[in-house]
C-alpha positions as CSV (number, residue, x, y, z in Angstrom):
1,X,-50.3,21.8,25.2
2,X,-51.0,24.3,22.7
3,X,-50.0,24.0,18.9
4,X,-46.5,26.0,19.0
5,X,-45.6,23.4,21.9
6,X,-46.2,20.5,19.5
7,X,-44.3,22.0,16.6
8,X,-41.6,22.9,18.6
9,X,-41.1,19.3,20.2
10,X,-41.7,17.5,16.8
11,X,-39.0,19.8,15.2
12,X,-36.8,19.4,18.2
13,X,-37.4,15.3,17.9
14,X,-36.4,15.7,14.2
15,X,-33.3,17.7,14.9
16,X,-32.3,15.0,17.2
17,X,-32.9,12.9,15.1
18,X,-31.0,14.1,12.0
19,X,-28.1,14.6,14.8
20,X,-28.0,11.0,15.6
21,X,-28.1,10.2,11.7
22,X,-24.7,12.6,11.4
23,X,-23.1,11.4,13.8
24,X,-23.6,7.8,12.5
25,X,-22.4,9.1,9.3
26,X,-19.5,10.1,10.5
27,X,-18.9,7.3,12.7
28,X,-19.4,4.7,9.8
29,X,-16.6,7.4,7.0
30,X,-13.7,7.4,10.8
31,X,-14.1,3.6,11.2
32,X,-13.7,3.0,6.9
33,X,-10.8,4.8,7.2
34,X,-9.3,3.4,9.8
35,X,-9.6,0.4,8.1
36,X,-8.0,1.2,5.2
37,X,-5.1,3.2,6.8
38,X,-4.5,-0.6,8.9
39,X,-4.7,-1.9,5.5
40,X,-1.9,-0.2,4.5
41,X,-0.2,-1.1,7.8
42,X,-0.5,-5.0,6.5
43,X,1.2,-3.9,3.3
44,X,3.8,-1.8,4.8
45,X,4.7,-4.8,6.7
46,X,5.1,-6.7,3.7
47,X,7.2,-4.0,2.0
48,X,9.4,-3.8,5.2
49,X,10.1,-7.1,5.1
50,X,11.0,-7.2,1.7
51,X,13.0,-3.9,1.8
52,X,15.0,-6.1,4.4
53,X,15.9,-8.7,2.6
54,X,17.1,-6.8,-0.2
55,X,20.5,-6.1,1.4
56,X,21.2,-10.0,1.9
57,X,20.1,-11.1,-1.5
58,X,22.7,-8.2,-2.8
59,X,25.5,-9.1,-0.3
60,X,24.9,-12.7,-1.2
61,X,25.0,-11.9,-5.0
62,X,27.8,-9.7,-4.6
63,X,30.5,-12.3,-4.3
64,X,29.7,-13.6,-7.7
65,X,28.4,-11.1,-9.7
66,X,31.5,-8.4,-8.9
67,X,31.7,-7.2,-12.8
68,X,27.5,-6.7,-12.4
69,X,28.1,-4.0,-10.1
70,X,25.1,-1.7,-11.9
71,X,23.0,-3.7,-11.2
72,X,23.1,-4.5,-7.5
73,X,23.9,-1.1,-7.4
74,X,20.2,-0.2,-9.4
75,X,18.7,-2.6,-6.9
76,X,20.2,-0.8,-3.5
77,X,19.4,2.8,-5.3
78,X,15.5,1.2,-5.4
79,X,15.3,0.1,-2.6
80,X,16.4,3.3,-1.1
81,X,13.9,5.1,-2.9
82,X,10.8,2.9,-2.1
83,X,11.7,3.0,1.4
84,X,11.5,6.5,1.7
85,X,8.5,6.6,-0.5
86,X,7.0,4.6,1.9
87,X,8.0,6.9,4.9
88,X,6.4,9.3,2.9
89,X,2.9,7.7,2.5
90,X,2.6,6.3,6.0
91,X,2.9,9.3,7.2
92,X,-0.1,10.7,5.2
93,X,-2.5,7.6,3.6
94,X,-4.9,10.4,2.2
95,X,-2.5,12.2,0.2
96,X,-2.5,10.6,-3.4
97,X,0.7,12.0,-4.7
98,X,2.3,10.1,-1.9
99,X,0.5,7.0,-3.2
100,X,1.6,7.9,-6.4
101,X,5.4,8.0,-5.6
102,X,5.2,4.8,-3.2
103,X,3.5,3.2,-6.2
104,X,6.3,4.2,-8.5
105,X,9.1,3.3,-6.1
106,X,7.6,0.1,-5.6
107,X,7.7,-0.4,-9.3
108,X,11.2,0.6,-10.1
109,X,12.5,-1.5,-6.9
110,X,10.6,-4.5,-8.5
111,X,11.8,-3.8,-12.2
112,X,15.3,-3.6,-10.3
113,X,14.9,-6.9,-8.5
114,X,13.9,-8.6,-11.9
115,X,16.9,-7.6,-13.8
116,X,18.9,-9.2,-11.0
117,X,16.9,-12.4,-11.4
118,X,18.0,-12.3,-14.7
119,X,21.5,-11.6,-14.6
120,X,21.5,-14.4,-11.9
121,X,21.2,-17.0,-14.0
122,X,24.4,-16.3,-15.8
123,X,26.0,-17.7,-12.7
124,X,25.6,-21.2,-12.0
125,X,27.4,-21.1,-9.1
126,X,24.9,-18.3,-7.4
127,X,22.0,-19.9,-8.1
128,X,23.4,-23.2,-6.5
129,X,24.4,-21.2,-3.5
130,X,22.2,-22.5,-0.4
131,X,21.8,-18.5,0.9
132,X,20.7,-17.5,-2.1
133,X,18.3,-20.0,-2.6
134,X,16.9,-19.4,0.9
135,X,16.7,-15.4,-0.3
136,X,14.7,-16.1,-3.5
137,X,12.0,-18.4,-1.6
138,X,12.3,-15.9,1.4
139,X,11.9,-12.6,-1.7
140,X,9.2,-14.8,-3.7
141,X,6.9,-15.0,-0.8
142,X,7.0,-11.9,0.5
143,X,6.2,-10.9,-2.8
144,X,3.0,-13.4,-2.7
145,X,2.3,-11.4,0.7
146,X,2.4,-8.1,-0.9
147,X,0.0,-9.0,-3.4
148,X,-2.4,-9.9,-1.2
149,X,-2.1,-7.2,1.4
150,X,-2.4,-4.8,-1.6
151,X,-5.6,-6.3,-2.8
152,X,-7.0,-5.7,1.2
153,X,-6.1,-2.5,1.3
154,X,-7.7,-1.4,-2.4
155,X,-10.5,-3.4,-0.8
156,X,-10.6,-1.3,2.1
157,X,-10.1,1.9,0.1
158,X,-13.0,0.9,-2.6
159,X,-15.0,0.4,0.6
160,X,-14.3,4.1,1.7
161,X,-14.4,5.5,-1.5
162,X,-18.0,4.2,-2.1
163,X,-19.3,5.4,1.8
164,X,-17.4,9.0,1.3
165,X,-19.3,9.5,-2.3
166,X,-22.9,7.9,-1.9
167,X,-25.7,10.4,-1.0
168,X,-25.7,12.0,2.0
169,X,-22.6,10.9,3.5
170,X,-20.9,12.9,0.4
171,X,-21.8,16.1,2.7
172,X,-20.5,14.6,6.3
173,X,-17.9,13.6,4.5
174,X,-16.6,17.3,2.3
175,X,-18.1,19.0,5.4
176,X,-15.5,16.9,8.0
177,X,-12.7,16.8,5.9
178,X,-13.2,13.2,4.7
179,X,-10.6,13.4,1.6
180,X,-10.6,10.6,-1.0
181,X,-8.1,7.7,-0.7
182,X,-6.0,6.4,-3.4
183,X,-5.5,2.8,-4.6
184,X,-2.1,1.0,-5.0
185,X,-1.4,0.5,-8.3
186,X,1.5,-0.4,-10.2
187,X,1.6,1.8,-13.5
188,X,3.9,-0.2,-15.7
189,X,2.1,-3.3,-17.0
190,X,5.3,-5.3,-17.3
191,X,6.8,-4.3,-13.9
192,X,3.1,-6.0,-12.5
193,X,4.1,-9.0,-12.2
194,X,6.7,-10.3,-8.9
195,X,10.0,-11.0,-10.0
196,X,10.4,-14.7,-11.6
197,X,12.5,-16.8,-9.0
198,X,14.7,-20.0,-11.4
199,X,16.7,-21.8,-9.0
């Protein structure tokens, strides 16, 4: 074997070698975002279920609070809005003004469902109601759920994030199409917290 053979086999060896590196690189960036896109999946369960019990808790609530139409009315129009948002953002996890609106929608459905708490507790008779009650342990922990499914999938997306930037799966990742993910977060420090269930 004469020199040129040896080069060419150790070059060869490296090329497959730096193939077999790439391709783990891009193995490792498709299985982090899987994970994170079935990290939403957890929290758009959470925000289905809640979206679902919306219309109960207003139908309940209706009954008693007929002259507080606005704001069952506030809460349906949020609702509305945050479902669709979250349509939106299912259908394309990547796209951070998506994210943006879901995050937004979430927050004025929540703001929405916190002025009803309040306005609840003007009517004695509501909060003694047995379906209502049900509703507001049924809304408080789903609300509990959503935080916590929101904290897996920022976890999964920090993970991503941090695989998709470090050196030198930054080029796999611009070179593949690997786009940045964005975390759910709620803007508006006040609206942060779950609604406050009194009964």
């Amino acid at each position: 074997m004469g020199p040129l053979v040896i080069a060419l086999l150790v070059l060869l060896a490296v090329l497959v070698f730096v193939g077999f590196f790439l391709v783990g690189i891009y193995n490792t960036l498709v299985g982090l975002r899987n994970r994170f896109k079935n990290a939403f999946a957890q929290v758009d369960v959470q925000l289905k279920r809640r979206h679902d019990l919306i219309p109960n808790l207003v139908e309940t609530a209706k009954g008693y609070m007929a002259h507080e139409s606005g704001t069952l009315t506030a809460v349906i129009e949020a609702r509305a809005k945050a479902t669709q948002a979250n349509v939106r953002f299912a259908g394309n996890p990547t796209d951070p003004a998506a994210m943006r609106d879901l995050a937004q929608a979430e927050s004025g459905l929540s703001g929405a469902l916190g002025k009803l708490m309040v306005v609840s507790e003007n009517y004695p008779e509501l909060k003694a109601d047995a379906t209502m009650r049900t509703l507001m342990e049924e809304l408080a922990s789903t609300e509990n759920r959503i935080a916590f499914s929101r904290q897996a999938f920022n976890d999964s997306v920090l993970e991503y994030n941090t695989s998709r930037e470090v050196f030198p799966n930054v080029f796999v990742a611009n070179a593949f199409g690997f786009l940045p993910a964005e975390f759910f977060k709620i803007e508006n420090e006040a609206e942060k917290a779950a609604p406050t269930v009194k009964f």
